[in-house]
C-alpha positions in Angstrom: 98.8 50.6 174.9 97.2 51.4 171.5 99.1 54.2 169.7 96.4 56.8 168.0 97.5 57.6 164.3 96.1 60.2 162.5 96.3 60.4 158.5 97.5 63.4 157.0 94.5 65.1 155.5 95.7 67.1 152.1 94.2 70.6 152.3 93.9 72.0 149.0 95.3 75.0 149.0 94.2 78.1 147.2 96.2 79.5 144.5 96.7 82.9 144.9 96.4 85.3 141.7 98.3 88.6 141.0 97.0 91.2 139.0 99.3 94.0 138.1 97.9 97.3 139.4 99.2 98.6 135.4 96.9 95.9 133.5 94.1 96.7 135.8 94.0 100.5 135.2 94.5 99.5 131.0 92.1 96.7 131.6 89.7 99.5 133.3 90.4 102.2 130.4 89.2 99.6 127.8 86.6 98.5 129.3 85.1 102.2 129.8 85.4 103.0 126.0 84.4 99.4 124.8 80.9 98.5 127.0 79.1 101.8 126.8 79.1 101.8 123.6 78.0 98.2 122.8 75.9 98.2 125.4 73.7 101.0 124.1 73.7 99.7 121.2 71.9 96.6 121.9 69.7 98.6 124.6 68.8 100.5 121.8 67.4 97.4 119.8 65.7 96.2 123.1 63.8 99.5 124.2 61.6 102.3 123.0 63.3 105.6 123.2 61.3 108.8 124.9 61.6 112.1 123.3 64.6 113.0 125.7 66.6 110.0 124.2 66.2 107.8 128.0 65.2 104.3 127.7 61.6 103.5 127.7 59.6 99.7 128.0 61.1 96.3 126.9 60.3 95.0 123.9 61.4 92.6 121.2 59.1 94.5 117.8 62.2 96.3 116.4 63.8 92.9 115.4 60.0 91.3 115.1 59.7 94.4 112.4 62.8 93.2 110.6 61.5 89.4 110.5 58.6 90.7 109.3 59.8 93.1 106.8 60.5 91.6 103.2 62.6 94.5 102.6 65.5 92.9 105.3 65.5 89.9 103.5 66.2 91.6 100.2 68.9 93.8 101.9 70.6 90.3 102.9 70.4 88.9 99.8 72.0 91.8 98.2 74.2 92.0 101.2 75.7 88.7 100.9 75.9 88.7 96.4 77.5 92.3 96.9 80.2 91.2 99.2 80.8 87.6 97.8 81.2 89.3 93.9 83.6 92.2 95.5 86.2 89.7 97.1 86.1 87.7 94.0 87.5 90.5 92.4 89.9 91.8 94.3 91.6 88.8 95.1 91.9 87.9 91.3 92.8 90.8 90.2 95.0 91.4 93.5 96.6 87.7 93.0 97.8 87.9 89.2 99.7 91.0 90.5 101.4 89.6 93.1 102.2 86.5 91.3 103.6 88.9 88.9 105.6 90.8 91.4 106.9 87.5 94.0 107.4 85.1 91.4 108.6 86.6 88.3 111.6 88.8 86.9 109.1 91.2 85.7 111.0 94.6 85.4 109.7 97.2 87.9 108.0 94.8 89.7 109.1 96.7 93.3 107.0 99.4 92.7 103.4 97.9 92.9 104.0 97.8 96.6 104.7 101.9 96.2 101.4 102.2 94.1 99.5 99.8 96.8 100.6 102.0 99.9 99.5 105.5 97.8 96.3 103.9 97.6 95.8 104.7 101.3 96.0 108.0 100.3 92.8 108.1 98.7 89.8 108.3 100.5 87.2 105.3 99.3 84.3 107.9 99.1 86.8 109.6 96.5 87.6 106.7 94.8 84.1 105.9 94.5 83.1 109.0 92.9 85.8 108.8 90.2 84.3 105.4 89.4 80.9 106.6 89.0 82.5 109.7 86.9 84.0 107.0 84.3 81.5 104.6 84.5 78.4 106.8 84.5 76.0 107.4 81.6 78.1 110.0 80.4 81.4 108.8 81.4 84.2 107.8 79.2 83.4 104.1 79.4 79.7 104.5 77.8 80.7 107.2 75.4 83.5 104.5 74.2 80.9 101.9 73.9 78.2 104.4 72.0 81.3 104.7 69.6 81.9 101.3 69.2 78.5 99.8 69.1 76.6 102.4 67.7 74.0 102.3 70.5 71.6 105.6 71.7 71.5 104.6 75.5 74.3 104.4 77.6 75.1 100.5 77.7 76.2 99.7 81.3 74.1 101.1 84.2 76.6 101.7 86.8 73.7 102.1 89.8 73.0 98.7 90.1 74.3 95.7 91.7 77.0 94.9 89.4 78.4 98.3 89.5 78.5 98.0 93.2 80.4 94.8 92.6 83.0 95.9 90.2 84.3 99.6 92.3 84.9 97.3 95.4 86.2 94.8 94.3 88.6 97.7 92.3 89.4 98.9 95.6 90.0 96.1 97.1 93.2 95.1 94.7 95.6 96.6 96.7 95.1 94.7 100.1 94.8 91.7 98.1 97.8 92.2 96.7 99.6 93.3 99.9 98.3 89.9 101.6 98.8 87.7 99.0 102.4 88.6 98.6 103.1 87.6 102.1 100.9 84.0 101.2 103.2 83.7 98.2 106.4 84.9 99.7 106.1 82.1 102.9 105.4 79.5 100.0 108.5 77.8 99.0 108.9 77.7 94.9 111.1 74.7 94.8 107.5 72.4 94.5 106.6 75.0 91.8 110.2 74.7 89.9 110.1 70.5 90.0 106.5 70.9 88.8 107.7 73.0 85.7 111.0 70.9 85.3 108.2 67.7 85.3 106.5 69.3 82.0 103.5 71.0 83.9 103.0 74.4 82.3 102.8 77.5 84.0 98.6 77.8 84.2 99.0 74.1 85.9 101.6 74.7 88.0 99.6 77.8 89.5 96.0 75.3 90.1 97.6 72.3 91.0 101.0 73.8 93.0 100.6 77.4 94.1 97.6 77.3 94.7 96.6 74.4 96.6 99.5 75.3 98.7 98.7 78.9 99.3 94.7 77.5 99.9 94.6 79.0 103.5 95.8 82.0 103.0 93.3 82.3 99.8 90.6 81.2 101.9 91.5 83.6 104.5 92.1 86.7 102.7 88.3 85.2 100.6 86.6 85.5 103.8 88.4 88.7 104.9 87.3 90.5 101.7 84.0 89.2 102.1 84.0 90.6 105.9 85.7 94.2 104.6 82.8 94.0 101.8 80.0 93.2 104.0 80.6 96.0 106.2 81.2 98.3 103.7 79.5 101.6 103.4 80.6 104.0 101.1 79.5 102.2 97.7 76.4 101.2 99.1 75.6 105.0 99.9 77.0 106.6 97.2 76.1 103.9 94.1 73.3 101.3 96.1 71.0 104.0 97.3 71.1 105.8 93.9 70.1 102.8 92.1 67.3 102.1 94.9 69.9 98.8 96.0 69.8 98.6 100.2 72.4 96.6 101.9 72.7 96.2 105.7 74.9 98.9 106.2 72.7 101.9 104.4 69.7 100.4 105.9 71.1 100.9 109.4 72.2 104.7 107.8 68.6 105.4 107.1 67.3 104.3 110.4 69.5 106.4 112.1 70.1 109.4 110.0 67.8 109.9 106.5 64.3 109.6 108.7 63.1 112.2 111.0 62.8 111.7 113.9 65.8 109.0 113.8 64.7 105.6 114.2 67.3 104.4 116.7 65.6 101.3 117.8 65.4 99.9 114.1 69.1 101.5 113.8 69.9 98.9 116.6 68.0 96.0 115.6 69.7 96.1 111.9 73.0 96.9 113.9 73.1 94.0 116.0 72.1 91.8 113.0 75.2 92.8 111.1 77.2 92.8 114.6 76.3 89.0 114.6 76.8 88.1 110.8 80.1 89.7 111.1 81.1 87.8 114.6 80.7 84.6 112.9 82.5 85.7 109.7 84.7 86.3 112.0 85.1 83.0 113.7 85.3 80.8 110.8 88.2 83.3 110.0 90.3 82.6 113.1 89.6 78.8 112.7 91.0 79.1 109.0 94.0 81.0 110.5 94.8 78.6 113.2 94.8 75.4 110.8 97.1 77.1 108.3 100.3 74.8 109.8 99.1 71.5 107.8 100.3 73.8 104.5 103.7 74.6 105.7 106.5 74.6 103.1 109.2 76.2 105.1 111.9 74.3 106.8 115.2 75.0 107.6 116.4 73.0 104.3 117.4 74.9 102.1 114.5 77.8 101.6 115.1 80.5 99.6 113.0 82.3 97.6 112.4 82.1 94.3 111.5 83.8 90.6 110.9 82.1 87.2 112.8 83.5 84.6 110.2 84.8 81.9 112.6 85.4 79.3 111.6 87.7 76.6 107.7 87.2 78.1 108.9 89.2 81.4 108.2 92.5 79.0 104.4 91.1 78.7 104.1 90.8 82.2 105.2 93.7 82.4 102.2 95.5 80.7 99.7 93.3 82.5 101.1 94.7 85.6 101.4 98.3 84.2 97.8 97.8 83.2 96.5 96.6 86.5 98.1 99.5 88.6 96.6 102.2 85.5 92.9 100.5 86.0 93.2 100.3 90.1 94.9 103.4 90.7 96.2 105.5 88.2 92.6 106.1 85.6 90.9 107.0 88.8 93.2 109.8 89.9 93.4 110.8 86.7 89.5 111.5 86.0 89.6 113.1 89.0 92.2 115.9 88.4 91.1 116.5 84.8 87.2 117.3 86.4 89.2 119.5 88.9 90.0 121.5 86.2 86.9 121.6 84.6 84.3 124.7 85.3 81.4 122.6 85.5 80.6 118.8 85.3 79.5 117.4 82.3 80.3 115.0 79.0 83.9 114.0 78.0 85.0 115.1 74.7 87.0 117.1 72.8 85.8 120.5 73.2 85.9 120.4 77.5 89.8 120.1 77.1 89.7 123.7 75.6 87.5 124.6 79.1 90.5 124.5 81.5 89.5 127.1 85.1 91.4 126.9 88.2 88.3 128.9 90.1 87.4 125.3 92.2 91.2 125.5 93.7 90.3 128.9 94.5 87.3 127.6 96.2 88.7 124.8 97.9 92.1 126.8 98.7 90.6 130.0 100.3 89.6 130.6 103.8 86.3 129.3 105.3 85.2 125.7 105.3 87.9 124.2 103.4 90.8 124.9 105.7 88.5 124.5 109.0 88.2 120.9 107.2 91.6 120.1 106.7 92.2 121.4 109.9 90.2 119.2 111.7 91.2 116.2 109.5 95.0 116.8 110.7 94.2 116.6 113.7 92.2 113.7 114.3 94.7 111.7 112.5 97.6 113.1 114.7 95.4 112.9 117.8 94.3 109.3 116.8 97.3 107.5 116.4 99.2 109.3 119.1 96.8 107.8 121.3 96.8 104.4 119.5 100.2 103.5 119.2 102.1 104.0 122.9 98.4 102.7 124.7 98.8 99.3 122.4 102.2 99.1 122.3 102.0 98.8 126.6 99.2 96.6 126.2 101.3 94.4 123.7 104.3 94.2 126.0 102.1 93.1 129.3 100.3 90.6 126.8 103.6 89.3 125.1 105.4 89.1 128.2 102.3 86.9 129.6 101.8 89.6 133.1 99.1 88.5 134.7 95.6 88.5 133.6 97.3 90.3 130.9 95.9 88.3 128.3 92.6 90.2 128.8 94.4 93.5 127.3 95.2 91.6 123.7 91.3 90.5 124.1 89.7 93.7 125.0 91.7 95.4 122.1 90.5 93.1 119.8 87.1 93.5 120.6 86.2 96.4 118.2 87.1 94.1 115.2 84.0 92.9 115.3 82.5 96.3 115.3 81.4 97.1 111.6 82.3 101.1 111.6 78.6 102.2 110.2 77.7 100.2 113.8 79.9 101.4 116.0 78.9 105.1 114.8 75.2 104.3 115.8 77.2 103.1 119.1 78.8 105.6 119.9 76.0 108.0 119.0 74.0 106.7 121.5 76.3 107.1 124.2 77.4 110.7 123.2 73.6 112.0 123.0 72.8 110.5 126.5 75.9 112.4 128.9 74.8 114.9 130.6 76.9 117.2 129.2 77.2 118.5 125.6 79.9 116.1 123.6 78.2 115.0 120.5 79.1 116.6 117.0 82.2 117.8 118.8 85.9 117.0 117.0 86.5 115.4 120.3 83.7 112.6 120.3 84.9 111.7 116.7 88.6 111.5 117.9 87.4 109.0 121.2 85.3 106.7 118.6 88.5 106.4 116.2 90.7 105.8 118.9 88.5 102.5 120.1 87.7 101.9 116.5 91.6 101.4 115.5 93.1 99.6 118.5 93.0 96.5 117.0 95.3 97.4 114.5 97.7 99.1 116.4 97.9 96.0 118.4 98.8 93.6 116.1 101.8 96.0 115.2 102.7 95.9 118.6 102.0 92.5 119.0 104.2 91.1 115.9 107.0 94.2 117.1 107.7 92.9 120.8 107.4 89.9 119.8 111.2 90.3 117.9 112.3 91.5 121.1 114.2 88.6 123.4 113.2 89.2 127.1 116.7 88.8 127.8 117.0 92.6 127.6 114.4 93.3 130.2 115.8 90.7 132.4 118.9 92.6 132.8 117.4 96.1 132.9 115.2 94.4 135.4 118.5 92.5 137.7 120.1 96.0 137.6 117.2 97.4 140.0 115.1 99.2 137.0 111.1 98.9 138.2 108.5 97.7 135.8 107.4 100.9 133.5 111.2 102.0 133.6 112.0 99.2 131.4 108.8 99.5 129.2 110.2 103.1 128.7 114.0 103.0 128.5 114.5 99.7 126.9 111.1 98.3 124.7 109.9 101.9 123.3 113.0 102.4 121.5 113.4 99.0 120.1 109.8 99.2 119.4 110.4 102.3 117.5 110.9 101.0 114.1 106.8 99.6 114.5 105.8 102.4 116.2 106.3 104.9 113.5 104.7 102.4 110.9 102.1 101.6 113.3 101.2 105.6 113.7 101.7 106.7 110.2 99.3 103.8 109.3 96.6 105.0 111.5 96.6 108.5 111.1 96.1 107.5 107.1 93.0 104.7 108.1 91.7 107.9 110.4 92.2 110.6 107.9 90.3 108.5 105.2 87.4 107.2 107.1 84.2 108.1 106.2 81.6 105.3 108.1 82.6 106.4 111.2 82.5 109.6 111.6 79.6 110.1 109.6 77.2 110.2 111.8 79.2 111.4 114.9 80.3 115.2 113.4 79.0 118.7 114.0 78.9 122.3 112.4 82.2 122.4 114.0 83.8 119.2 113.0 83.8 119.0 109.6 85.8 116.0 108.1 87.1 116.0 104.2 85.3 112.5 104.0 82.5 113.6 105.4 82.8 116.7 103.2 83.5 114.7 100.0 80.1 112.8 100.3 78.0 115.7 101.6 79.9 117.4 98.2 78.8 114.9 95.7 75.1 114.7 98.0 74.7 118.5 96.5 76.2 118.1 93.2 78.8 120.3 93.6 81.1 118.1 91.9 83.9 120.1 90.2 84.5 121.3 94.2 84.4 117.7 94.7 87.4 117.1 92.7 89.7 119.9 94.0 89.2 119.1 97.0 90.1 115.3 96.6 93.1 116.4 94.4 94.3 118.7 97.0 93.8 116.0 100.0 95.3 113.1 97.8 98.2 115.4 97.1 99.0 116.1 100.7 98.4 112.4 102.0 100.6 111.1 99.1 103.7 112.5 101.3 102.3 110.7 104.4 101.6 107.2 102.3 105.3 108.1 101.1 106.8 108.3 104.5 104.8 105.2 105.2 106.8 103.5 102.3 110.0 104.5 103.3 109.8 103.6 106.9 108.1 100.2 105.7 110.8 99.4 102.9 113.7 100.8 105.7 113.1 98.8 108.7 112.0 95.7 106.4 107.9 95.8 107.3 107.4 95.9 103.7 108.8 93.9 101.5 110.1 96.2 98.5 
């Protein structure tokens, strides 16, 4: 009798996925403030627009107008020599000071990092106009060369493309700094010490050492400034415009604002141009990043940090580095506080320091708009980052901790990185004018857009703060019975306090200062003081201007100083 034998068949079995009901409503929240506004945006580009502001017929002539248009080509050009020329400047400028600081015995050294955090304080349509004050045709800088040279015109014409070039790249010295210190401070000196010890000077140690060795985090923070640059709006308004010099970023202003009626499907074609030049910046970027390991000097041998003894040339280093914060931060505060002061704006010499009137504090100070202003400022920075910080510090934790699906939280935060803020204005505009209710030119709308605008940054605090945190300490908050948010709450908010508070302070001084943004998303009712500043200088009311920026700079000084303090105590900062 034949014996039937069946072979086992191997079912494949299905492997079963668990989403945690927390990342899904997170996951759910993003995704509500992220799509809409994106996906108006390129609706926008794709469709006519009825008088109502609902989507008409399909077409593809807004971004046949810009192929068509010699004036976008011209506007790239100048795009791409604008941003290019601004990062070269800040990052050499940026790295001879923190060479200075990381590598030498330079006395006082410690307090560029204090100078580079008060910069925050300074809003960069401020710092703009006190450029254009000492750089314009009757600014300091040309009267100085009419003295020297003897000439009847003013020398350097500060509205045009090199004028552009020079204030960012100013204002662009202190991240460069602040990044290039941490390249530097990773880099071990020892290969820099046996170079000098071999007979290489100092000039050949830095090209053929520090440099070569620091070359991806130069690359990097090349490309970043270029990014920061090409996205950039407030020189481009304020100094292109004036000097009849588009870039991408005013051109997408003009569609959307300076023509009547607004000319959102241009707005949206020139949007989702810069969206895409900026998402491949931006992935060229993370490749850099990733291959940074193959120029690793660390080890566990014997690393310490080191400075070169100047000797008696540490006092000449000192001056450079005195020089460099006077020229970055200190001359540009200065002209503004002495126009303040002034009763009207006008030509530098001796006899307007005899013409001293307080009557544009009185302005600023009294009630009406200025307070309303401030007001509303306060706020959004307080409301901004007290959103920001707990929302990413969750999403950090359920990312860190690798929950699952969680990953799509660090992802989804991300996402507004590539958002260039002049973009994700029109973006947001777009969805604000089409609810059916009224929420456009409210404080509220601007706080929402800010919020989605600065989650990426609060979540690479989060990120970098749980990740110090061994899971060891959940694990037994989690074997003593504790559920899931209980943990997040009792045990990783307080270690992730220290972070936190740096993370907030941080954001309420990026929301406070912001001027792209919010531009063209306020009201009668929600007056910002960067938004005032530029509609100030727009009117000439300068001298107002300047009291009102003193004022504000004054106040946010205290905030960049907590900022310090809270950096330098729990270590964030090096200082």
């Amino acid at each position: 009798m034949k014996t039937l034998q069946l072979s086992a068949v191997t079912v494949p079995t299905v492997r079963k996925i668990n989403f945690s009901p927390v990342v899904l409503v997170l996951a759910a929240i993003l995704l509500v403030l992220i799509i809409p506004p994106a996906a108006y945006l390129v609706a926008s580009s794709l469709y006519t627009t009825n008088f109502d502001g609902s989507f008409d017929q399909f077409t593809f002539e807004f971004f046949a107008d810009l192929l068509r248009n010699p004036y976008f080509l011209r506007s790239l050009m100048h795009t791409a020599v604008y941003s290019l020329g601004s990062a070269c400047v800040g990052i050499v400028l940026g790295t001879v000071l923190a060479i200075i600081v990381e590598r030498t015995n330079t006395p006082g050294r410690k307090y560029a990092f204090l100078g580079a955090v008060i910069s925050l304080a300074i809003p960069h349509v401020l710092y703009t106009v006190a450029w254009l004050m000492i750089l314009g045709k009757s600014g300091p800088f040309n009267q100085m060369l009419k003295a020297i040279f003897g000439a009847t015109a003013p020398s350097f014409d500060v509205y045009s493309l090199p004028g552009m070039i020079l204030i960012e790249g100013v204002g662009f010295v202190p991240l460069t700094f602040l990044m290039m210190s941490a390249v530097l401070r990773s880099t071990d000196a020892a290969f820099e010490e046996a170079s000098m010890m071999s007979g290489a000077g100092p000039v050949t140690t830095f090209w053929k050492i520090t440099l070569r060795m620091g070359m991806p985090g130069v690359l990097a923070l090349l490309l970043l400034s270029f990014i920061r640059a090409f996205e950039s709006f407030e020189v481009p308004a304020i100094v292109g415009l004036a000097g009849n010099i588009e870039v991408l970023s005013t051109s997408i202003y003009q569609s959307s604002r300076a023509t009547t009626p607004p000319n959102f499907g241009q707005a949206g074609a020139y949007s989702v141009c810069l969206l895409a030049f900026l998402a491949c910046l931006l992935y060229f970027y993370g490749r850099l990043s990733r291959h940074a390991h193959r120029y690793q000097t660390i080890t566990g041998k014997g690393y310490r940090p080191r400075v070169i003894d100047l000797g008696r040339g540490r006092y000449a280093s000192m001056l450079v580095l005195i020089a460099i914060l006077l020229f970055v931060i200190g001359l540009p505060l200065a002209i503004i506080v002495f126009v303040s002061f002034k009763p009207f704006f006008g030509s530098f010499n001796v006899a307007s320091l005899s013409r001293w009137t307080l009557k544009n504090y009185a302005t600023v100070i009294g009630p009406g708009f200025f307070r309303s202003t401030l007001v509303n400022t306060l706020v959004l920075g307080t409301v901004t980052a007290s959103i920001v910080v707990p929302f990413t510090a969750l999403c950090a934790w359920l990312a860190v901790r690798r929950k699952p699906a969680a990953w799509v939280l660090d992802q989804l935060a991300t996402a507004p990185l590539t958002f260039p803020s002049i973009v994700m204005g029109v973006a947001f505009l777009q969805v604000f004018v089409n609810l059916p209710f009224p929420f456009y030119g409210t404080l509220t709308s601007v706080i929402v857009a800010s919020a989605v605008a600065y989650l990426p940054y609060g979540m690479r605090y989060a990120y970098a703060g749980v990740l110090q945190i061994h899971s060891d300490l959940e694990e037994a908050s989690t074997a003593s019975g504790a559920p899931q948010m209980q943990t997040f709450l009792r045990i990783v908010l307080p270690l992730l306090s220290a972070s936190m508070i740096s993370c907030w302070l941080f954001v309420f001084l990026l929301a406070v200062r912001a001027m792209s943004l919010p531009l063209l998303l306020v009201g009668p009712g929600s007056s910002l003081v960067a938004v005032s500043l530029f509609d100030l200088w727009q009117n000439g009311q300068v001298t107002e201007l300047a009291a009102m920026g003193t004022v504000w700079v004054a106040l946010m000084t205290c905030v960049s100083g907590c900022f310090y303090l809270v950096a330098r105590r729990f270590r964030i900062l090096t200082a």
